[in-house]
C-alpha positions as CSV (number, residue, x, y, z in Angstrom):
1,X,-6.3,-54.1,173.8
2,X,-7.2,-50.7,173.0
3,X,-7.2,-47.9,175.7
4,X,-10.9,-47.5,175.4
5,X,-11.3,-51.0,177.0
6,X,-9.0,-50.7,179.6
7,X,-10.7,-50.2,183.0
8,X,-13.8,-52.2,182.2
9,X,-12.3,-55.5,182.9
10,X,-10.7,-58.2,181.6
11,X,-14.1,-60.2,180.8
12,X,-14.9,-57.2,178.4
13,X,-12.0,-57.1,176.6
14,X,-12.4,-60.7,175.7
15,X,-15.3,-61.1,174.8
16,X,-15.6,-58.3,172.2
17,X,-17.4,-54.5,172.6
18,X,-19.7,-53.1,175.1
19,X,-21.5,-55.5,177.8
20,X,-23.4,-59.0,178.0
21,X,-26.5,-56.7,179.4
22,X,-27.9,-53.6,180.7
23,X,-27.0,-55.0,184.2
24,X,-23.7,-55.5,182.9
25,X,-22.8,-51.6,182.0
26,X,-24.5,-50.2,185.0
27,X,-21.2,-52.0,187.2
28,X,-18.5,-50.2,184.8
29,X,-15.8,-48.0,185.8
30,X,-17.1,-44.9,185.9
31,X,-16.5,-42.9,182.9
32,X,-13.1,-40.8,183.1
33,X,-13.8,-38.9,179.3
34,X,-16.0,-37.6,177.2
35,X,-16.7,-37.0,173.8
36,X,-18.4,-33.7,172.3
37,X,-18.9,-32.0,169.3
38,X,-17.7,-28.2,169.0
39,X,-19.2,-26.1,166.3
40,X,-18.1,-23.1,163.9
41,X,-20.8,-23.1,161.9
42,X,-23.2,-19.8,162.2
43,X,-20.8,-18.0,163.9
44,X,-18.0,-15.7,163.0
45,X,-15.5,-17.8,163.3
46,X,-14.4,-19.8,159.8
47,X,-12.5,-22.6,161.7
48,X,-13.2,-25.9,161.0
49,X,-15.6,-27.8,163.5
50,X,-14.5,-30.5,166.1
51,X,-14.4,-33.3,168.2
52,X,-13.3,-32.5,171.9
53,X,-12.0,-35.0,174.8
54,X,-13.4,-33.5,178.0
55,X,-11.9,-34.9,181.0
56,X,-14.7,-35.8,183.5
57,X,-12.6,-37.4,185.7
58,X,-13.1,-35.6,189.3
59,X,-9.6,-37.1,190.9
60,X,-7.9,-35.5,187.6
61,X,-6.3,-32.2,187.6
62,X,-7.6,-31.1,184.1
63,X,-10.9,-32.1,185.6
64,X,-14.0,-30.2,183.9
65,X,-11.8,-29.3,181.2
66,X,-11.2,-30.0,177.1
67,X,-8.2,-31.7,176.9
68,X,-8.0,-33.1,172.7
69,X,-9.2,-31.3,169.9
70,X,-10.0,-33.2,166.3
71,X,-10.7,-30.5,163.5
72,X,-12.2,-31.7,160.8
73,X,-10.5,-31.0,157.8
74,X,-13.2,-28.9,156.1
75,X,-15.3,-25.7,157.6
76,X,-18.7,-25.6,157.7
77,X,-20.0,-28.8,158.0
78,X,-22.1,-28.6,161.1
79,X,-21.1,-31.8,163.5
80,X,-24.2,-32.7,165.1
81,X,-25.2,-36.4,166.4
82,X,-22.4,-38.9,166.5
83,X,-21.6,-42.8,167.1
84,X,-19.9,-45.8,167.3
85,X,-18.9,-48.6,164.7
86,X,-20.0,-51.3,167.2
87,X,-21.8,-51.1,170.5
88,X,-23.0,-53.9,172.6
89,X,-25.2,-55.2,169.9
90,X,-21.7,-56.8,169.1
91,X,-20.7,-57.8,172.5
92,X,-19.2,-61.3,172.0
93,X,-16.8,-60.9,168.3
94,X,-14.2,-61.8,169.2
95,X,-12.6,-59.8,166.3
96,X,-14.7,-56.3,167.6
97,X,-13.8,-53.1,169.1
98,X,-15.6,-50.0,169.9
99,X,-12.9,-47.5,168.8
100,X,-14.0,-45.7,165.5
101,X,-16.4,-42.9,166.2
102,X,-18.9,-41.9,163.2
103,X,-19.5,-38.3,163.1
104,X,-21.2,-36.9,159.9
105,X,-21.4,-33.2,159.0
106,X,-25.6,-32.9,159.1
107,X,-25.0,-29.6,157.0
108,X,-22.3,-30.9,154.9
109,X,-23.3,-34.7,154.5
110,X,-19.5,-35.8,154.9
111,X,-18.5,-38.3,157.4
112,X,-15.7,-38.4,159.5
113,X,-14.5,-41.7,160.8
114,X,-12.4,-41.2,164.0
115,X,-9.6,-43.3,165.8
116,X,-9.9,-43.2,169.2
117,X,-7.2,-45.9,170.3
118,X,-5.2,-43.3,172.3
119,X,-8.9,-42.5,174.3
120,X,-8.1,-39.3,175.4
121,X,-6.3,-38.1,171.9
122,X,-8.3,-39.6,168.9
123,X,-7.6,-39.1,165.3
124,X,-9.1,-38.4,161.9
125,X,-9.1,-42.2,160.3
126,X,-11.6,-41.1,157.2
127,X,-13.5,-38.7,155.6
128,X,-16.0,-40.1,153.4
129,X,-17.5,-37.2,151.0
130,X,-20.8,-36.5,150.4
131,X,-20.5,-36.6,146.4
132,X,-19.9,-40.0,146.4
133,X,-22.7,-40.9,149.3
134,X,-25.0,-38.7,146.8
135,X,-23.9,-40.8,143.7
136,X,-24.8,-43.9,145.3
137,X,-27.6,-43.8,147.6
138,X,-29.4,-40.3,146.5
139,X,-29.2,-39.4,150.3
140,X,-27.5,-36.2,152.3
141,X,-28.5,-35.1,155.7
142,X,-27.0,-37.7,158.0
143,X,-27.9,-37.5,161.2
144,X,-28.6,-40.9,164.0
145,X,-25.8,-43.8,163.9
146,X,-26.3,-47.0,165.5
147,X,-24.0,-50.1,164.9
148,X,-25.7,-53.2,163.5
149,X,-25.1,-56.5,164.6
150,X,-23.9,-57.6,161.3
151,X,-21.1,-55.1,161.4
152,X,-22.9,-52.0,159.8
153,X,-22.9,-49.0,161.1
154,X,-26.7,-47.5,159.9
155,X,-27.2,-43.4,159.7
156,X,-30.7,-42.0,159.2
157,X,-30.4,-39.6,156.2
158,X,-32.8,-36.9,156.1
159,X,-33.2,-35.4,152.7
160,X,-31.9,-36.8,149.0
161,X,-29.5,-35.3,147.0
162,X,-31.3,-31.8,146.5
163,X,-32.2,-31.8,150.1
164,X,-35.4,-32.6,149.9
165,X,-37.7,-35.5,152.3
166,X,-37.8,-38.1,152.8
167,X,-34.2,-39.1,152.7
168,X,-33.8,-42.5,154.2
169,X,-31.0,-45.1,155.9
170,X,-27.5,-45.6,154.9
171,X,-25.2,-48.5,155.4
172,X,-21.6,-48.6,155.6
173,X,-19.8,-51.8,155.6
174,X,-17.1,-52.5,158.2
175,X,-14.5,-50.5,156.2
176,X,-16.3,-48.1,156.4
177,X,-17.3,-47.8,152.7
178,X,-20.9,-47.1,151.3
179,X,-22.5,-50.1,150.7
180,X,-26.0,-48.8,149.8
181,X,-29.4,-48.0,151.6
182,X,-31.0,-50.4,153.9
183,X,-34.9,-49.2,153.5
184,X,-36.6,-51.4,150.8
185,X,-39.7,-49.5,150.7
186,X,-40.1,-46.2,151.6
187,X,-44.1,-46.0,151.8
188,X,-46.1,-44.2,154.5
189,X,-42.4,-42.4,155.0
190,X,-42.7,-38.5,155.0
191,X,-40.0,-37.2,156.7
192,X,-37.2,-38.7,158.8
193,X,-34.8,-38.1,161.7
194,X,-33.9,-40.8,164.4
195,X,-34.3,-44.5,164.7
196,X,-33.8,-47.2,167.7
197,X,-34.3,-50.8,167.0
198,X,-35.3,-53.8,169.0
199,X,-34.6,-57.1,166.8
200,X,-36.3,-59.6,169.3
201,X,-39.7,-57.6,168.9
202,X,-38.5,-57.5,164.9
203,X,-39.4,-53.7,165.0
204,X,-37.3,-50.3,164.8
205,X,-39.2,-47.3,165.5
206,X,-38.3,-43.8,163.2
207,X,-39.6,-40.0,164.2
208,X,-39.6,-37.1,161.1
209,X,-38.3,-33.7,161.6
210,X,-38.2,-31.9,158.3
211,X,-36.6,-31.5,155.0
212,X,-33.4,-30.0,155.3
213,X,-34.5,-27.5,152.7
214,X,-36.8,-26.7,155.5
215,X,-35.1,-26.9,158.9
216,X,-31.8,-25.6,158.0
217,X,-32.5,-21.9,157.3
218,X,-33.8,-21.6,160.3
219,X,-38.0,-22.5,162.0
220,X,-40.5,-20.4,160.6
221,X,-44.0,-21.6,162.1
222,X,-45.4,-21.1,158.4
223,X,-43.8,-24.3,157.7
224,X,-45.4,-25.6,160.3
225,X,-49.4,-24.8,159.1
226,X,-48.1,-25.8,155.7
227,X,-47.6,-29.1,156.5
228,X,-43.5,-29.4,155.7
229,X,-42.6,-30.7,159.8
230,X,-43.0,-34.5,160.7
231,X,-46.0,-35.7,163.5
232,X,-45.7,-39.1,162.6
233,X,-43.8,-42.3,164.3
234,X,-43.2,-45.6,162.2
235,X,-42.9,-48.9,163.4
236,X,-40.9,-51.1,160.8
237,X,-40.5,-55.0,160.1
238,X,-36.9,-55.1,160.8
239,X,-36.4,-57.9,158.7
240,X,-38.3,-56.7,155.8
241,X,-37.0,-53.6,156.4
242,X,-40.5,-51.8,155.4
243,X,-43.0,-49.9,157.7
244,X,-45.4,-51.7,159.1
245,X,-47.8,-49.4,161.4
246,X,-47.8,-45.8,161.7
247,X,-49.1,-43.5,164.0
248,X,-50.3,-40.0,163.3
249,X,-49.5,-38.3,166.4
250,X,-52.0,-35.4,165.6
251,X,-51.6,-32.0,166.9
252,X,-50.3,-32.7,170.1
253,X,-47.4,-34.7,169.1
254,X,-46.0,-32.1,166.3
255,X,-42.2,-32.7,165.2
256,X,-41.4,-36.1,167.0
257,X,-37.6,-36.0,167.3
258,X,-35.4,-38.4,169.9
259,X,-36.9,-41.9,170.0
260,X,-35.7,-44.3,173.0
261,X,-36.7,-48.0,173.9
262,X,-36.0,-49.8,177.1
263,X,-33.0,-50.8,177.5
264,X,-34.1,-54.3,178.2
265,X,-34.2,-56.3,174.6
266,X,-37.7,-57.9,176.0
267,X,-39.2,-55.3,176.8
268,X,-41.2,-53.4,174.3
269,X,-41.3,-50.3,176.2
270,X,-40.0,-46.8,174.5
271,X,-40.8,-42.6,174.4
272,X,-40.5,-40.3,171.6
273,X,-40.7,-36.4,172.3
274,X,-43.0,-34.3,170.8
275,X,-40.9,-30.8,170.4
276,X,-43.0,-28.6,169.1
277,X,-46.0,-29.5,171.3
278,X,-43.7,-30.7,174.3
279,X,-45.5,-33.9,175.0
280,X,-44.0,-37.2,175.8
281,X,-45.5,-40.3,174.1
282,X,-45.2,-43.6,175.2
283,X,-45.3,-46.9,173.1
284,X,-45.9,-50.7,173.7
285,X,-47.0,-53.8,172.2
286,X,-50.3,-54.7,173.1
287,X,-51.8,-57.7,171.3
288,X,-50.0,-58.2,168.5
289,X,-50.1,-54.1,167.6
290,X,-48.4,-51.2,168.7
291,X,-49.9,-48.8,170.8
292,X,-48.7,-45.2,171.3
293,X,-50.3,-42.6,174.3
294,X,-49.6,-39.2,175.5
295,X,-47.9,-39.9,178.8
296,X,-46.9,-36.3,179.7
297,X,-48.0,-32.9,178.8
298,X,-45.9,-30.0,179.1
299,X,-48.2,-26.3,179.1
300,X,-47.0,-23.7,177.2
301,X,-46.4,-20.3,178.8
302,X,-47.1,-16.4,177.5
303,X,-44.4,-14.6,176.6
304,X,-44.3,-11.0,175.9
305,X,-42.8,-10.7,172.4
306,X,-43.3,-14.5,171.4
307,X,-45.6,-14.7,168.4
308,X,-47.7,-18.2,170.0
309,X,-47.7,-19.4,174.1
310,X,-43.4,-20.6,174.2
311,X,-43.6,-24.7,174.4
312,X,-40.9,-26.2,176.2
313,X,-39.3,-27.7,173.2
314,X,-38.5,-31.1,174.4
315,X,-35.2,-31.6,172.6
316,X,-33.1,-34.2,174.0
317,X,-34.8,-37.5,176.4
318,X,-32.7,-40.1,177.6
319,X,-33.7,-42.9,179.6
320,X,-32.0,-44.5,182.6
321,X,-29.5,-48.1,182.0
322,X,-32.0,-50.0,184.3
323,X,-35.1,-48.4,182.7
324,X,-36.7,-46.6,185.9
325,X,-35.8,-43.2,185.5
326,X,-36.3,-40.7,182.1
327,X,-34.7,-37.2,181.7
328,X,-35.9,-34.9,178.9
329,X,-34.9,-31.4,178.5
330,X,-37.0,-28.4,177.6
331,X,-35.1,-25.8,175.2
332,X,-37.1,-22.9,175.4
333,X,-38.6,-22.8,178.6
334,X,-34.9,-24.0,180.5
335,X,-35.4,-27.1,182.5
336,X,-34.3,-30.1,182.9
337,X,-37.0,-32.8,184.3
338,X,-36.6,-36.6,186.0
339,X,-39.5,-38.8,185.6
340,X,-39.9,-42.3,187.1
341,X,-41.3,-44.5,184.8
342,X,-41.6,-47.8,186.6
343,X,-45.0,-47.6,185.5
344,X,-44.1,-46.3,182.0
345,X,-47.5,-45.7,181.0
346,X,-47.8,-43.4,184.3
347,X,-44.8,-41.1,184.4
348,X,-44.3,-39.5,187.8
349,X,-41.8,-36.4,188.2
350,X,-39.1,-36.7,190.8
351,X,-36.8,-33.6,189.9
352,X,-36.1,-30.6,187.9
353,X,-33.5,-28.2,187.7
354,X,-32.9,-25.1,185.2
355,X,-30.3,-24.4,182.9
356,X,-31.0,-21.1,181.5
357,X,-34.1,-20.9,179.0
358,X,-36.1,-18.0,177.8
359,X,-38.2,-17.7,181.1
360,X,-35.7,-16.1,183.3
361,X,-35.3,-19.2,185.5
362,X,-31.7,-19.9,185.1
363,X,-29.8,-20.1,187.9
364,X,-25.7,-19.3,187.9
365,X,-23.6,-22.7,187.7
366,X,-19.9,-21.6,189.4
367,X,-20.6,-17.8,189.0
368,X,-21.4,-18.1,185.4
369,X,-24.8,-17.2,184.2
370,X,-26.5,-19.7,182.0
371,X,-27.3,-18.7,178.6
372,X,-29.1,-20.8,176.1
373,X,-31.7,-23.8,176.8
374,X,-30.5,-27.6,178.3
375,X,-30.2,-29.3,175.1
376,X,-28.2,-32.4,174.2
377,X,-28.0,-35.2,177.1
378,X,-26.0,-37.8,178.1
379,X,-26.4,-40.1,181.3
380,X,-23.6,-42.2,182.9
381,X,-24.2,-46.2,182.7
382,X,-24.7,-46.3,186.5
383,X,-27.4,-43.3,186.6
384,X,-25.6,-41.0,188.8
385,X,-24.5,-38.0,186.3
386,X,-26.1,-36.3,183.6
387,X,-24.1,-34.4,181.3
388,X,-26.1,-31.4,179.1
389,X,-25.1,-29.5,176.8
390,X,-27.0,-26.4,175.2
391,X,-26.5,-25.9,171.4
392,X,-29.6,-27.3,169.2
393,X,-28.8,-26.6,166.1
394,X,-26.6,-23.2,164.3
395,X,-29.7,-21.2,162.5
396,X,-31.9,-22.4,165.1
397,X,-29.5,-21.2,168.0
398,X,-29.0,-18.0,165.8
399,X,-32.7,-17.2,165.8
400,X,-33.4,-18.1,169.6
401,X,-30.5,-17.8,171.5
402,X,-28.3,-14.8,169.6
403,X,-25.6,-14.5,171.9
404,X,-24.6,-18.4,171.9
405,X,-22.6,-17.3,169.0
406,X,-20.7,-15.0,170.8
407,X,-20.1,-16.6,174.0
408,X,-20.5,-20.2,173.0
409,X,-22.1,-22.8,174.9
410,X,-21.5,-24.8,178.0
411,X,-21.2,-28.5,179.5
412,X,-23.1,-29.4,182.6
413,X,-23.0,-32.0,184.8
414,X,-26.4,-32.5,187.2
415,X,-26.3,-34.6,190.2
416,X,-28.7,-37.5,189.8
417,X,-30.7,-39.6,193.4
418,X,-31.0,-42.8,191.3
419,X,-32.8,-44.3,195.2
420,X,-35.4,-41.4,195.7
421,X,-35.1,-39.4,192.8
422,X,-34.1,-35.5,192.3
423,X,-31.4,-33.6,190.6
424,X,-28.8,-31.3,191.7
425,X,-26.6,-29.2,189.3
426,X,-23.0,-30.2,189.9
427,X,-21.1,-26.6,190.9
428,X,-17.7,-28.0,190.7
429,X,-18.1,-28.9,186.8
430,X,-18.3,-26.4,184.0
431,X,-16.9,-26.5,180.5
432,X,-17.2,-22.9,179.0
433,X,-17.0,-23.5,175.2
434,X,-16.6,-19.6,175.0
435,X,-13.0,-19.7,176.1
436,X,-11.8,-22.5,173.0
437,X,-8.5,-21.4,171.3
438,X,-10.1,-20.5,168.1
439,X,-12.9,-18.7,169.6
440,X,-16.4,-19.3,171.1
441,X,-17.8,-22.5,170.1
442,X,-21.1,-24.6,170.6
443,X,-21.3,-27.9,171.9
444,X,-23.8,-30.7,171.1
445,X,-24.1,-34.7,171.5
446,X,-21.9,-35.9,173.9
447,X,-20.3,-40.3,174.2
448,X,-18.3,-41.9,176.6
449,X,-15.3,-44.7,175.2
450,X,-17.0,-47.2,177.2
451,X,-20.6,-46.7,175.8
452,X,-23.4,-45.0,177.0
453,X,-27.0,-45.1,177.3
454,X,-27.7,-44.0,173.7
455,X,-25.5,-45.6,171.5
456,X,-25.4,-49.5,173.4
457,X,-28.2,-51.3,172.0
458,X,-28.9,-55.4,173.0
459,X,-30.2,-57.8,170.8
């Protein structure tokens, strides 16, 4: 038994990765580490990017602190989303374990397969090189990684071989070698970026960002009136592996990024976050169909300098283990927000805190002023702690938050009332990437050993 399964009890262990249900994870141990990404890339530093162990362990004395580094072996390649070879979509294989962490370079297309055995010191496993996942599958790009239940581990690709859309789904086998695309059809398919997906309801659901010819350089809203950003959501046949209903999400739902279902497998329940308009959608099966409605709107504001009225950015939504509570945070603007959606079609807010953002609304977190917008998030099984980090992407920091590059980012933790709802910023937790060995670094998508509620999907 592997370290990253000790802790979580014996009926774990045995009965392969993750948890027999959502109900399941929520009574864990709570999570001791955490895993990060640490980036080089777009600043002056020409050091390799990483994978960081945080211990967020409150009775430990390197509490709040990085505690492991993993450099990749090559500079420049832009760590960005990350995930696990098998999740709870496995739980029961015998043979199973969730120990090899998947995290592709989205500017560099090369995959890193890491070792985490020893939890709180992983190691590099594999690199698989993007000149050989070019040769075979025309893709580059990678960005979302689930686990299948077959023993694939899936990535959403986002441009082919020249960087251009749509790009589309890779599949490596259990070795972790590239065993082809999984799409069979790529109609009604513009652009692509995540995916989440539901076998009982025989659907996964996929959002579009951009080309990476387009989004990498940096935003310019001209792309944006010329029609090169995503506003759709697809609903595929899972089996056939080929869209089956689209939704053109129109104005108000421009450049639909995270997508996240219920955790319950019955339910057909999910949001998707509309960045650049900073609306929430919601979706659900309704007779036979899928149905998709704006759920939450957040107004733009004025600001002196800023060429249209600043959106929020909604970035980065997670929702809560036992599907009452979701969290979504706003880039430019600085908050963090908690809805209730017990009524999903009927969001109702219960907290918000700020975490910097372009408004001047940050408050200091441990005598540190916060600069940069809440970004990536990560929620612990049982609903109490929300981790956030503030790096979005290198060019895009660049352009809207210059001095991440010097002083790096930070890691947050916020206080969460799971019985009457609120949030509370946790002063005795701070990782400031500004003070890494190598120099200032940004931090993005964050996992825990023992799964979390991102990567753990039930079938």
């Amino acid at each position: 038994m592997t370290e990253a399964h000790q802790g979580h009890g014996e009926g774990h262990a045995c009965h392969g990765p993750g948890y027999a249900s959502p109900e399941e994870a929520m009574k864990a141990e709570p999570e001791k580490t955490l895993y990060t990404v640490a980036l080089y890339v777009g600043t002056d530093v020409q050091e390799p990017d990483y994978l960081a162990t945080v211990d967020v362990d409150p009775e430990s004395p390197t509490y709040s602190q990085v505690v492991h580094r993993v450099p990749m072996p090559n500079v420049g390649d832009e760590l960005h989303h990350f995930g696990w070879n098998a999740c709870s979509s496995c739980h029961g294989e015998e043979h199973k374990e969730r120990r090899f962490l998947v995290v592709p370079g989205q500017r560099s297309s090369r995959i890193h397969i890491i070792d985490t055995s020893d939890e709180r010191a992983p190691k590099l496993h594999k690199v698989i090189e993007p000149a050989e996942i070019a040769e075979k599958t025309n893709l580059t790009a990678p960005h979302t990684v689930h686990c299948l239940a077959d023993g694939h581990v899936m990535i959403s690709m986002l441009g082919d071989a020249e960087g251009n859309a749509p790009g589309g789904f890779l599949l490596l086998d259990e070795d972790f070698g590239v065993a082809g695309r999984w799409e069979r059809s790529m109609d009604g398919m513009k652009f692509n970026y995540d995916f989440w997906y539901q076998p009982r309801h025989n659907v996964m659901v996929s959002s579009e960002w951009a080309a990476p010819n387009t989004y990498q350089p940096g935003f310019d809203l001209e792309d944006v009136s010329a029609g090169k950003y995503g506003k759709q959501l697809h609903f595929w046949d899972w089996e056939k592996r080929e869209i089956s209903q689209s939704f053109d999400l129109g104005e108000e739902g421009m450049v639909p990024l995270e997508v996240r279902f219920h955790h319950d497998p019955e339910s057909t329940h999910g949001f998707v976050g509309a960045a650049l308009s900073s609306n929430m959608f919601h979706w659900s099966k309704q007779n036979g169909g899928w149905d998709v409605q704006k759920v939450i709107d957040v107004e733009s504001v004025d600001v002196e300098g800023f060429p249209i009225p600043m959106p929020g950015l909604i970035t980065d939504l997670v929702v809560s283990m036992d599907d009452r509570y979701l969290y979504f945070s706003n880039w430019l603007h600085g908050d963090l927000r908690q809805y209730d959606i017990s009524d999903p079609a009927n969001p109702r807010l219960t907290g918000q805190v700020w975490c910097g953002g372009l408004l001047g609304k940050g408050q200091e977190v441990n005598g540190r002023g916060l600069d940069g917008g809440p970004q990536m998030l990560q929620l612990s099984l049982d609903g109490k702690r929300l981790y956030v980090t503030n790096s979005l992407y290198s060019s895009w920091d660049n352009q809207f938050y210059p001095k991440m590059a010097e002083k790096g980012s930070y890691m947050l933790q916020i206080d969460c009332d799971i019985e009457n709802g609120g949030m509370k910023i946790n002063d005795n937790f701070y990782v400031d990437f500004g003070k890494e060995p190598a120099g200032p670094a940004r931090a993005h998508e964050m996992r825990y050993p023992g799964g979390d509620v991102t990567s753990d999907i039930w079938i």
